[in-house]
C-alpha positions in Angstrom: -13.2 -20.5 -50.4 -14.4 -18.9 -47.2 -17.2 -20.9 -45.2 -18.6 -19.0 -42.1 -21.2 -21.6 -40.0 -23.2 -20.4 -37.0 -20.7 -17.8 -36.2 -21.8 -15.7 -33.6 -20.3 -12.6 -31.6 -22.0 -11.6 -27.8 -20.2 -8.6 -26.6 -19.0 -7.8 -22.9 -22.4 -5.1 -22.2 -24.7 -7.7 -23.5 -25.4 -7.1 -27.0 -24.7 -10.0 -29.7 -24.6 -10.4 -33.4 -27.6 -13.0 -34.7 -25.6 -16.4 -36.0 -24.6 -16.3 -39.2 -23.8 -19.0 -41.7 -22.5 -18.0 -45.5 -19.9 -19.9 -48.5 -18.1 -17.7 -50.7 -16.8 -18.8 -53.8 -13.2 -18.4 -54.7 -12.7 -15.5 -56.9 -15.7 -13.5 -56.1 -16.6 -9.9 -54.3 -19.4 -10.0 -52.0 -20.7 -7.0 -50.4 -22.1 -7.0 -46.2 -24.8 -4.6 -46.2 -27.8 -3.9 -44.1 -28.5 -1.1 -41.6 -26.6 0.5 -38.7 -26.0 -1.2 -35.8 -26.9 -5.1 -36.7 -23.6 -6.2 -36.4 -21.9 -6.3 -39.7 -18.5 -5.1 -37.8 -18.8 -7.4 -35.7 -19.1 -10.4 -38.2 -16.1 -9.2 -40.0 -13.9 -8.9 -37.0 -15.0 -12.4 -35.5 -14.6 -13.6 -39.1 -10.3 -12.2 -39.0 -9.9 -13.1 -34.8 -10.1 -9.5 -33.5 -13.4 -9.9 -31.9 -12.0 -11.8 -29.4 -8.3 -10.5 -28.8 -9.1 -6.7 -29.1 -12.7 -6.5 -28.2 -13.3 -8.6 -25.7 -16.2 -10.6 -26.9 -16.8 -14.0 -27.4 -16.9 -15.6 -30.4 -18.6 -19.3 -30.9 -19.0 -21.3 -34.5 -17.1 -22.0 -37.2 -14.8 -20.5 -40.0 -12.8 -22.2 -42.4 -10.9 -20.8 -45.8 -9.6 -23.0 -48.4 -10.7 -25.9 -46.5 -8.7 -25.0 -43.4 -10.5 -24.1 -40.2 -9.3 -21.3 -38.3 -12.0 -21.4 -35.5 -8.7 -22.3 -33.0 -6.4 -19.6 -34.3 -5.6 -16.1 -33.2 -5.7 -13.5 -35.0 -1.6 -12.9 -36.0 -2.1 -16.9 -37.4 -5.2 -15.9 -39.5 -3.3 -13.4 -41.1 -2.1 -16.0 -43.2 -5.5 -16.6 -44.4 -7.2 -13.9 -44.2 -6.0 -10.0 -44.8 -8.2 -7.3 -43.2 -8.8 -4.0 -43.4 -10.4 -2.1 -40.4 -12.5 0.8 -40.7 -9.8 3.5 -39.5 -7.2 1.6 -41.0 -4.5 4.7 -40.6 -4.7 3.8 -36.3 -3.1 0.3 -36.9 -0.2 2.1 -38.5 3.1 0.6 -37.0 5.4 2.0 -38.7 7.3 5.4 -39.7 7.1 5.0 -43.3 4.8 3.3 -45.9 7.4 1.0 -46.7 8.7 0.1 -42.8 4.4 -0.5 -42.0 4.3 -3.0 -44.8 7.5 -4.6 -43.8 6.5 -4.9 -40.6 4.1 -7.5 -41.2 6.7 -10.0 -42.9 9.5 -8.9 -40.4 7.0 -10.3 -37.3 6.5 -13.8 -38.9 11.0 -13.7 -39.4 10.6 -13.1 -43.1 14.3 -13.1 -44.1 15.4 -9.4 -45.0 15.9 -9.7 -49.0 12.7 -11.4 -49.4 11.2 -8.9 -47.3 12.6 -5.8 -49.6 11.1 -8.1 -52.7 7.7 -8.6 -51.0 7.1 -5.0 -50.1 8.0 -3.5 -53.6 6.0 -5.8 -55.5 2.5 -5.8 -53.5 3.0 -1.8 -53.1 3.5 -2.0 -57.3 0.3 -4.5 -56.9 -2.1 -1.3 -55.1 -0.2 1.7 -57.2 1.6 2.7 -54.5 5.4 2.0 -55.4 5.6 5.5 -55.6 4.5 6.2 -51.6 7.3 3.6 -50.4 9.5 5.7 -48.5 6.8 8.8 -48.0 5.7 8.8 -43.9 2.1 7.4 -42.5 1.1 10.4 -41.1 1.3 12.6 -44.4 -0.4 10.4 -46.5 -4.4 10.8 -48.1 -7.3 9.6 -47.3 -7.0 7.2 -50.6 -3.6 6.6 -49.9 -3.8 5.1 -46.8 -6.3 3.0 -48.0 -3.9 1.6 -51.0 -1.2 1.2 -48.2 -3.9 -0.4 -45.8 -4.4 -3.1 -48.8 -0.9 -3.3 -49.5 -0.4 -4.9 -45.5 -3.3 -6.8 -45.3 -1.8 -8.8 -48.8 2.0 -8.4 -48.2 0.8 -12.2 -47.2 -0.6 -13.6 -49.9 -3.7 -14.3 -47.9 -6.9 -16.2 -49.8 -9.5 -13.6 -48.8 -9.3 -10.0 -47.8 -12.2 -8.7 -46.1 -12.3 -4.6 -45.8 -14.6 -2.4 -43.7 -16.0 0.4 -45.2 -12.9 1.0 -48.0 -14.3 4.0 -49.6 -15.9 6.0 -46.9 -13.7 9.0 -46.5 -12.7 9.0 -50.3 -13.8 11.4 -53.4 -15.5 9.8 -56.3 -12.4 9.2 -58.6 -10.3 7.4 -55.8 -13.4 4.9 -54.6 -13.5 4.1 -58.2 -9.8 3.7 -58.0 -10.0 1.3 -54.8 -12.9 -0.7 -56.3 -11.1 -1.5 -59.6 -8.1 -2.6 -57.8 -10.5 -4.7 -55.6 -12.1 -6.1 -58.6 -8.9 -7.1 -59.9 -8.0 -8.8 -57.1 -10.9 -11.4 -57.7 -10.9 -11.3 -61.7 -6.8 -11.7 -61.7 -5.7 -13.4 -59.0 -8.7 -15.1 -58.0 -8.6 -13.9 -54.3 -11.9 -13.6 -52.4 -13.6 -10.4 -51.8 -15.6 -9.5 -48.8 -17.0 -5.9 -48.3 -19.0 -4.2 -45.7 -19.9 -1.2 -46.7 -23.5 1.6 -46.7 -22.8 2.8 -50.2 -24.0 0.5 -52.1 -24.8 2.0 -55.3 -20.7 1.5 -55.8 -21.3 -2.0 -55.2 -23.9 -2.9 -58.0 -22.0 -5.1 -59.9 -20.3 -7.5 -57.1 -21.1 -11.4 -57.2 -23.3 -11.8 -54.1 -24.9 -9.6 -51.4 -25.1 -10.6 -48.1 -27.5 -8.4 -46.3 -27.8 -8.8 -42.7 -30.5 -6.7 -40.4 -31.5 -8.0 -36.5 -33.4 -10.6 -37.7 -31.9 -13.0 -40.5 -28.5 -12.4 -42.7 -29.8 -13.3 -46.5 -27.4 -14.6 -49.4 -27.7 -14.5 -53.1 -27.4 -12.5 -56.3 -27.5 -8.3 -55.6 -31.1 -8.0 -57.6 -33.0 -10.4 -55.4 -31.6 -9.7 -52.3 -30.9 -5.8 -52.0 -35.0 -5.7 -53.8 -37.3 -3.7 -50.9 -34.8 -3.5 -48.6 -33.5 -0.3 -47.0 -30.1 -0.3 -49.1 -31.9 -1.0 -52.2 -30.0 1.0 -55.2 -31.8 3.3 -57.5 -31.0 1.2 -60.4 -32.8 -1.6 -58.8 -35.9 0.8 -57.2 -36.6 3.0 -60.4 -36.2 -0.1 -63.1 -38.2 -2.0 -60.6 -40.9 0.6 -60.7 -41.1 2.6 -64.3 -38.6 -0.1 -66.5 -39.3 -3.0 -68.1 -37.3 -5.0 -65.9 -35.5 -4.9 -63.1 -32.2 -4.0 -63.2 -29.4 -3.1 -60.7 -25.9 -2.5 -62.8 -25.9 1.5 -64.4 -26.0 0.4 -67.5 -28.4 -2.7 -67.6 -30.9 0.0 -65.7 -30.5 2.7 -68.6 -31.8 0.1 -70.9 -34.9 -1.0 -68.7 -35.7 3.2 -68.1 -34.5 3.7 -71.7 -38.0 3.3 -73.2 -39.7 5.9 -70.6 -36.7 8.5 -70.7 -36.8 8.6 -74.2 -40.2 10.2 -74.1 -39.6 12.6 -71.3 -38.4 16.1 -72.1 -35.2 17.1 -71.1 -34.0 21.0 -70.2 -30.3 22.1 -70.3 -29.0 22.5 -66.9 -29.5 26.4 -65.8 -26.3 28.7 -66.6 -25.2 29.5 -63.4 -25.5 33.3 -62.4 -23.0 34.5 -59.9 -24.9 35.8 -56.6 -24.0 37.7 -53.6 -23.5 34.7 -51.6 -20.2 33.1 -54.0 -18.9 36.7 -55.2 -15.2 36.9 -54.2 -15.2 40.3 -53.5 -18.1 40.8 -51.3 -18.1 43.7 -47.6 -19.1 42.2 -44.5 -22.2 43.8 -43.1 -23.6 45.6 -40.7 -23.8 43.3 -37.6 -26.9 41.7 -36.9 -28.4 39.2 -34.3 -26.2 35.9 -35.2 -28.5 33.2 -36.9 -30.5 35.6 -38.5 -31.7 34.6 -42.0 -29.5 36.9 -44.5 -27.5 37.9 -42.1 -24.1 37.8 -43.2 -22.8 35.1 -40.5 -19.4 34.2 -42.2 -17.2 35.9 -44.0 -13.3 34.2 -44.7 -11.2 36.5 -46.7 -7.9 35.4 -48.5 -7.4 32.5 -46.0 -4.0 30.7 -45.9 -3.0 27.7 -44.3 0.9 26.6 -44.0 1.9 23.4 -42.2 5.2 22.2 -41.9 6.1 18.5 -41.9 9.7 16.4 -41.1 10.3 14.0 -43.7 12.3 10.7 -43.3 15.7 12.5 -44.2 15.1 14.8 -41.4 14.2 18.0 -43.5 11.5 20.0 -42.7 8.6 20.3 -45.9 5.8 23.3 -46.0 2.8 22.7 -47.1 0.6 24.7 -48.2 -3.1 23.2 -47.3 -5.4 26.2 -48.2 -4.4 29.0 -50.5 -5.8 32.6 -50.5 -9.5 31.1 -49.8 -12.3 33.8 -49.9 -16.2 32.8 -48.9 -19.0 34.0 -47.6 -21.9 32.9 -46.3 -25.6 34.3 -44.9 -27.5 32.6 -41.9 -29.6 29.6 -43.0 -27.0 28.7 -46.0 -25.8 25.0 -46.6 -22.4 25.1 -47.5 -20.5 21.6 -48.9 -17.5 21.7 -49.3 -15.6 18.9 -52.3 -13.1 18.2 -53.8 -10.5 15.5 -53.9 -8.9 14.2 -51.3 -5.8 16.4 -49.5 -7.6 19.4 -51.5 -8.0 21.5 -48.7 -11.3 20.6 -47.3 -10.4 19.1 -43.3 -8.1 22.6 -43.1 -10.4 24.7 -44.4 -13.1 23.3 -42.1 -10.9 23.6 -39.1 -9.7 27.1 -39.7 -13.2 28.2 -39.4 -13.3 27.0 -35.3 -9.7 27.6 -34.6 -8.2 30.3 -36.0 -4.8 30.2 -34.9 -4.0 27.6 -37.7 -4.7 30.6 -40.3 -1.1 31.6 -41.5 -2.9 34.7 -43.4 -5.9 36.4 -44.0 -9.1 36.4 -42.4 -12.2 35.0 -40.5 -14.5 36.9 -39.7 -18.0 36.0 -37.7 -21.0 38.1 -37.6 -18.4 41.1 -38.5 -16.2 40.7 -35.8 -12.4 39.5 -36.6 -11.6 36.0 -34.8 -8.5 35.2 -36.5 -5.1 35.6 -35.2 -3.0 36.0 -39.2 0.7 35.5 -39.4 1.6 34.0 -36.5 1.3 30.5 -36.5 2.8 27.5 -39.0 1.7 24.1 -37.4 2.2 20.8 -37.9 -0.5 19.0 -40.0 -0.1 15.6 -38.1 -0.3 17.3 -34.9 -3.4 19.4 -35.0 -5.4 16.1 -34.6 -4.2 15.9 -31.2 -5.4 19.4 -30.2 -9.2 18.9 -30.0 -10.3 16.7 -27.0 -13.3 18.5 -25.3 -16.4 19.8 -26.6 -15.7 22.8 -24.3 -13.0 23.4 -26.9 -15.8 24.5 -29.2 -15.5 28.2 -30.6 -17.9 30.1 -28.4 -17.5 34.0 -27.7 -20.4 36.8 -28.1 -19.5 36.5 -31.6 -20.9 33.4 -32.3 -21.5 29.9 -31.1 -20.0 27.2 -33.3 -20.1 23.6 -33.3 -17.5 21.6 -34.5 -18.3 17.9 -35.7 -15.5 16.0 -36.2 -15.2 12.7 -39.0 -13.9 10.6 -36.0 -16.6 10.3 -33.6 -14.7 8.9 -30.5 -12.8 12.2 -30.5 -16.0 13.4 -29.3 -17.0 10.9 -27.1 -15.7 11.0 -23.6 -18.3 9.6 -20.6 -18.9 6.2 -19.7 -22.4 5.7 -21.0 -24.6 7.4 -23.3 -26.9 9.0 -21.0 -23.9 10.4 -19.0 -23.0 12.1 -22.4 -26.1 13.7 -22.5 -26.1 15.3 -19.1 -22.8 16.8 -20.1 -23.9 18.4 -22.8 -26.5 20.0 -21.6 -24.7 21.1 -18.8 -21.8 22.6 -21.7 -24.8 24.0 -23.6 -26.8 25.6 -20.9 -29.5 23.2 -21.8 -33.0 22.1 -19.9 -31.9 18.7 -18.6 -33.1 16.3 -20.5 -32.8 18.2 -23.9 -30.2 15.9 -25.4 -30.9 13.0 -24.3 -34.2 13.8 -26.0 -32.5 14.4 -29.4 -30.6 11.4 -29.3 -33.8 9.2 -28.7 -35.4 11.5 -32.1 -32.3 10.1 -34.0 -31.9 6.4 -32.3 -35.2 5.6 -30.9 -34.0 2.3 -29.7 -30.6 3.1 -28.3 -29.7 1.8 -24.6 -28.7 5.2 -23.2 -26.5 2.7 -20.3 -24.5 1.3 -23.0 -20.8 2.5 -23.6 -21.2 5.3 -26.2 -17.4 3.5 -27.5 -19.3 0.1 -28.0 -22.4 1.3 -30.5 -22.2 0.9 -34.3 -19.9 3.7 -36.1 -23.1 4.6 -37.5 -24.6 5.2 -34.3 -22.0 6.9 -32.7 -22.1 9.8 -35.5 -25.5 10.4 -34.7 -25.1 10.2 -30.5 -21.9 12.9 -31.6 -24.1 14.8 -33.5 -26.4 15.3 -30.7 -24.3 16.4 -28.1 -22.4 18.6 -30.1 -25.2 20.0 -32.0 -27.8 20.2 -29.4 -29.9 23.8 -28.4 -29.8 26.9 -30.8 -25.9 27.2 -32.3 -25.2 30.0 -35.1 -23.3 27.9 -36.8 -22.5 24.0 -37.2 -19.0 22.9 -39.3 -19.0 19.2 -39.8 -16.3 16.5 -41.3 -17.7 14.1 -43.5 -20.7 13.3 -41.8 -22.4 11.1 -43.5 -19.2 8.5 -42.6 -21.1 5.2 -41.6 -24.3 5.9 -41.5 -27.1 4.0 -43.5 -30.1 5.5 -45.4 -31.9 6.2 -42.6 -29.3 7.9 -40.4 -28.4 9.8 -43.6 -32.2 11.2 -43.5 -31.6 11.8 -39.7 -28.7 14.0 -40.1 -30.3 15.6 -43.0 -34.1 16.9 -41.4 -31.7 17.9 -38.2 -29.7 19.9 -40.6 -32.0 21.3 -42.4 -34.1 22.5 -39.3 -31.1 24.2 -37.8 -30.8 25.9 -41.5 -34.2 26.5 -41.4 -33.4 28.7 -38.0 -31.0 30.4 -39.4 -28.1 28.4 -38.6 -24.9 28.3 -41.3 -24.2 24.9 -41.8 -20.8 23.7 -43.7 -19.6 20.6 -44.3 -16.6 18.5 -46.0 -18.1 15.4 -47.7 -17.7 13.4 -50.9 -21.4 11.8 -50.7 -22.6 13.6 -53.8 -26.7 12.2 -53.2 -26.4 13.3 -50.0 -25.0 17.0 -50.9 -28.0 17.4 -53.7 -30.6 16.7 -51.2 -29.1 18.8 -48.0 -26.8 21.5 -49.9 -27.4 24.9 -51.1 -23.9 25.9 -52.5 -21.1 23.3 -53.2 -17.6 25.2 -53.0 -15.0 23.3 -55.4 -11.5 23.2 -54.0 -8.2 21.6 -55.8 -4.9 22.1 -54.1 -5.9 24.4 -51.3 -7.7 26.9 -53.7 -11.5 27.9 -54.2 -11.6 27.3 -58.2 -15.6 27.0 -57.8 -18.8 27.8 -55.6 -22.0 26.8 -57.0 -25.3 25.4 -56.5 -25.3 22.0 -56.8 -27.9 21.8 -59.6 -25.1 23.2 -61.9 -22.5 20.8 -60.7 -23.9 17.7 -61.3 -26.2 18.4 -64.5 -23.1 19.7 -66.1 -20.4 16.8 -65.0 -20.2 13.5 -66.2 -17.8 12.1 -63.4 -18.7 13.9 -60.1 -23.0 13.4 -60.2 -24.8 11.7 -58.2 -26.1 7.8 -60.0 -29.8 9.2 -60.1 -28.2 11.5 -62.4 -26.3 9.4 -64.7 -29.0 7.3 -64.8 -31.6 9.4 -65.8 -29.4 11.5 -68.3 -30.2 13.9 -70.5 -33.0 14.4 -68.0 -32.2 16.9 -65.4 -32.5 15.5 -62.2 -30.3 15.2 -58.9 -32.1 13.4 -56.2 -34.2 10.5 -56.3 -37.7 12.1 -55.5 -36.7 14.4 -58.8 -36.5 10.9 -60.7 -39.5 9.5 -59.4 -42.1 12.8 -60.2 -40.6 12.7 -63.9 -41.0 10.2 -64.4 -44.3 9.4 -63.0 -45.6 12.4 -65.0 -43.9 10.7 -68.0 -46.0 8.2 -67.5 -49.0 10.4 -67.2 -48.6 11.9 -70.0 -48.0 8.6 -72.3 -51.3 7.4 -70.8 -53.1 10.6 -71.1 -52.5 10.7 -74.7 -53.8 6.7 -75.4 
C-alpha cells in the first residue's frame, strides 16, 4: 500500500535524514521507532509533502500509495492519499469549533455543503467524538484533540494515516483508547497504519517495526527488530533473558516468565501509612534556608482555580480546574502529579509559579505567602499566551523556581543553541560557560550553531531543560517532561532530577509516563476533576492497581516490583535460588 524508495530529507542548516526505502502492506500498523534526533519526523513529514512546503528542506526519492506516486504532488493533493497527524496537532487548528476544523478540510477541496454535514458526522462518529461536534478547539483535552486530529486527517478517506507521536501527552486509559481506534482502523477498514512514536511498550503488538538510528533504518516483525536495541520492550528484554523464549506481546511474555515467577515469592504491596509529607492538615514551619533537606519548601492550602470560557452561543462557562487542593512538600521531595487528562494537573502546576491564577486559598514558599486569592478568574485558553521569557520565572527572596513548560519552543527564544546558553547564564547569574556545559552532559553531540527550533523534539526538551534548570534553583515544576524523549534522554532528565533532589531541590511534575514516575518519584498525588483524592508513594499505587502500573509490573504480577532493575534482581535471585537447591 505505501512504498517509500530512497527517500531522503537534507535540511536548510545542513543536517539530513539517511535514505530510506520501506513497503507497507495494506491493512497493517507499523510503528517508526529509534532514538532522538535520527530523523524519524522528518521521514514522516517528507513521506505527507510538508517537509518541503513548511520546512524548507529538500526532499529527493520516491513515494507511491496504492500504486500511485505522489513524489510530484504537494502536500494539500497528498491529502487525498495520505492523512497526517503532526506532533502538536491542536496548532493546525483552523477552525472555531470541532465540527467547522473538520469541515474545513472538505470545504477547501469544494465539497458540496450537504455532503460535507454527512462527512463530518459520520468520521467524528468513526473516532467517538460525535459528541464534541459543536464544542470549541481551544477547550478541548489532551485526548480529545487527538480524536479530533484523527477525525481531519480521515474526513478524506485517505489509504494511510501516518501520526506522530499520538499518545504522548495522554493518561493511560485514553492512549489505550487512541490505539484501539487505530487498530481498528487497519483490522476494519483495512487502512494503513504508520506510527512514530518512543513508547513502545504500547506498540508491542503492531505488524512491523521500522527502526531507524543514524546509520541504517531496519524492517521486519517487532521481536527481531526492536531485539538489543535501545527501544527494546521489557517483554522482549526479560523473556529474552530469564524465559523460555522470547517474547514481546504482555501476554505471550507472561507465559515465557511464567515458569520462573511461579517459583519466586511474592509479598503484598505495603499498606500505605499516612506521613507528614501527604497529611492534609499540616503548619508550615519555621523558615529555614530554601533547598534545605526537610525543610518545608512548599506548602499549597485549599487552592482553587476558576476559569471562565465563551462558548459558541456566546455565553460565558466557569470552570472550575482545581478544587480546594491542599499539599505540601519538604526540600529534596519528588512530587508527580497524575491523573486523567483535564484533571487539574497543567493548572495545578501553574498556580505554583504564578499565583495570580489562584481564585482562593493559598501558596505558600519557604513560609512566606506568594499568592494573591480572590482576585482573579482567567481565561483558560489565554493563560498559554502569558509565559514568553524565562525572566518570567518566579524568583523573589522567597524562592527561586523554575518553570518547565510541555512545549519546549515556548522556551526557546535565540538564534542558536549556544546563544541560548549565554542567556541563561546571564538570567541565572551563572559562570559563563555553565550551561552550555550542561547541555553538552545531556547532548554530547549537539551543534551548539544549530537553530535550537530545528533539533529533534526530543532534543529540544533536554536543551529547555538546561537553560531553565541550570545553577542551584529551590524548586523546579515541570509539564510532562518526558514528552519526546527516548530511553536515554528519559535517563538524562532523570540523574539531573534526581541530583537537584539530592541538593535539596523540590521537584514536581505532571506526567502520565508511569515507568518513568516509579523510577524518579517519591509521592504521586492523584487528582480527578480538580481535586486531590490521593497522595502516595508510588510503590502503593501501582502494586495495588491493575490499570494505571507500569508493564514491568503487570508483567511480573503477583511479584512486587515497579521498575525494571526490580525485575531483573528477582529474578536473577530466582534463579539463584532454583540452582542453589539442584
Amino acid at each position: 500500500m505505501l512504498t517509500v524508495h530512497n527517500l531522503r530529507v537534507a535540511h536548510s542548516h545542513g543536517w539530513s535524514t539517511i535514505p530510506a526505502s520501506f513497503s507497507l502492506p495494506a491493512a497493517t500498523m507499523t510503528l517508526l521507532c529509534g532514538p532522538m534526533a535520527t530523523g524519524k519526523t522528518s521521514l514522516l513529514r517528507a513521506i505527507v509533502g510538508v517537509a518541503e512546503t513548511i520546512d524548507g528542506a529538500t526532499v529527493t526519492g520516491e513515494t507511491v500509495v496504492a500504486g500511485h506516486h505522489l513524489t510530484e504532488l504537494d502536500a494539500r493533493d497528498r491529502a487525498e492519499w495520505i492523512g497526517y497527524v503532526s506532533q502538536n496537532p491542536a496548532a493546525g487548528f483552523v477552525g472555531a469549533t470541532v465540527e467547522a476544523h473538520v469541515a474545513r478540510v472538505l470545504e477547501v477541496r469544494g465539497t458540496p455543503r450537504s455532503l460535507m454535514a454527512q462527512r463530518v458526522s459520520e468520521i467524528l462518529t468513526v473516532v467517538g467524538a460525535s459528541h464534541l461536534r459543536r464544542r470549541a478547539v481551544d477547550s478541548l483535552s489532551a485526548g480529545q484533540i487527538q480524536r479530533v486530529a484523527l477525525a481531519a486527517a480521515l474526513v478524506r478517506t485517505p489509504h494511510v494515516l501516518i501520526c506522530d507521536e499520538p499518545t504522548a501527552l495522554l493518561d493511560p486509559q485514553g492512549a489505550a483508547e487512541i490505539l484501539g481506534l487505530l487498530h481498528r482502523l487497519t483490522r476494519e477498514f483495512g487502512m494503513t497504519v504508520l506510527i512514530a512514536d518512543h513508547q513502545v511498550g504500547r506498540y508491542t503488538s503492531v505488524d512491523n517495526v521500522l527502526y531507524l538510528d543514524e546509520q541504517s533504518l531496519r524492517t521486519g516483525p517487532p521481536s527481531e527488530v526492536l531485539a538489543d536495541t535501545v527501544c527494546e520492550p521489557v517483554t522482549l528484554s526479560l523473556s529474552r533473558m530469564w524465559g523460555t523464549h522470547p517474547a514481546i506481546t504482555l501476554s505471550d511474555a507472561r507465559t515465557s516468565l511464567g515458569p520462573i515467577l511461579e517459583k519466586s515469592h511474592p509479598t503484598p504491596p505495603p499498606a500505605h501509612v499516612p506521613t507528614q509529607n501527604n497529611t492534609q492538615e499540616q503548619t508550615t514551619s519555621t523558615p529555614r534556608v530554601p533547598g534545605e533537606q526537610g525543610t518545608t519548601m512548599l506548602a499549597v492550602k485549599q487552592v482553587t482555580i476558576n476559569y471562565q470560557e465563551r462558548t459558541t452561543a456566546g455565553e460565558i462557562e466557569h470552570i472550575t480546574a482545581v478544587q480546594d487542593a491542599t499539599l505540601h512538600a519538604t526540600g529534596g521531595e519528588r512530587i508527580a502529579l497524575m491523573g486523567a487528562n483535564g484533571a487539574g494537573k497543567s493548572s495545578l502546576l501553574w498556580a505554583l509559579r504564578d499565583q495570580r491564577h489562584v481564585s482562593r486559598g493559598t501558596v505558600t514558599w519557604n513560609a512566606e505567602h506568594t499568592s494573591v486569592p480572590g482576585r482573579r478568574v482567567t481565561s483558560r485558553t489565554g493563560r498559554r499566551f502569558t509565559w514568553r521569557r524565562k525572566t518570567h520565572q518566579q524568583r523573589s527572596h522567597a524562592v527561586d523556581l523554575r518553570w518547565v513548560p510541555a512545549d519546549p519552543d515556548e522556551a526557546l527564544i535565540a538564534q542558536t543553541v549556544e546563544e541560548e546558553c549565554s542567556m541563561a547564564d546571564a538570567e541565572w547569574a551563572l559562570p559563563p560557560g555553565t550551561t552550555a556545559d550542561l547541555v553538552s552532559r545531556f547532548l554530547p553531540h549537539i551543534d551548539v550553531s544549530a537553530h535550537p527550533r530545528s533539533l529533534s523534539a526530543g532534543n529540544k526538551h533536554l536543551v529547555a531543560l538546561a537553560v531553565l534548570c541550570g545553577g542551584s534553583p529551590h524548586a523546579v515544576a515541570l509539564d510532562e517532561p518526558t514528552r519526546s524523549l527516548d530511553a536515554r534522554g528519559t535517563a538524562v532528565l532523570e540523574e539531573f532530577l534526581l541530583g537537584l533532589a539530592n541538593d535539596g531541590c523540590v521537584v514536581v511534575f505532571a506526567s502520565h509516563d508511569v515507568d518513568s514516575i516509579a523510577r524518579c518519584a517519591t509521592r504521586v498525588v492523584w487528582l480527578d476533576r480538580g481535586e486531590i483524592i490521593a497522595d502516595l508513594p508510588p510503590r502503593d499505587l501501582f502494586l495495588s492497581s491493575r490499570f494505571v502500573r507500569p508493564l514491568v509490573t503487570g508483567l511480573c504480577a503477583p511479584v512486587p516490583v515497579i521498575t525494571v532493575e526490580e525485575a531483573t534482581t528477582t529474578l536473577r535471585n530466582s534463579v539463584l535460588h532454583q540452582e542453589s537447591n539442584l
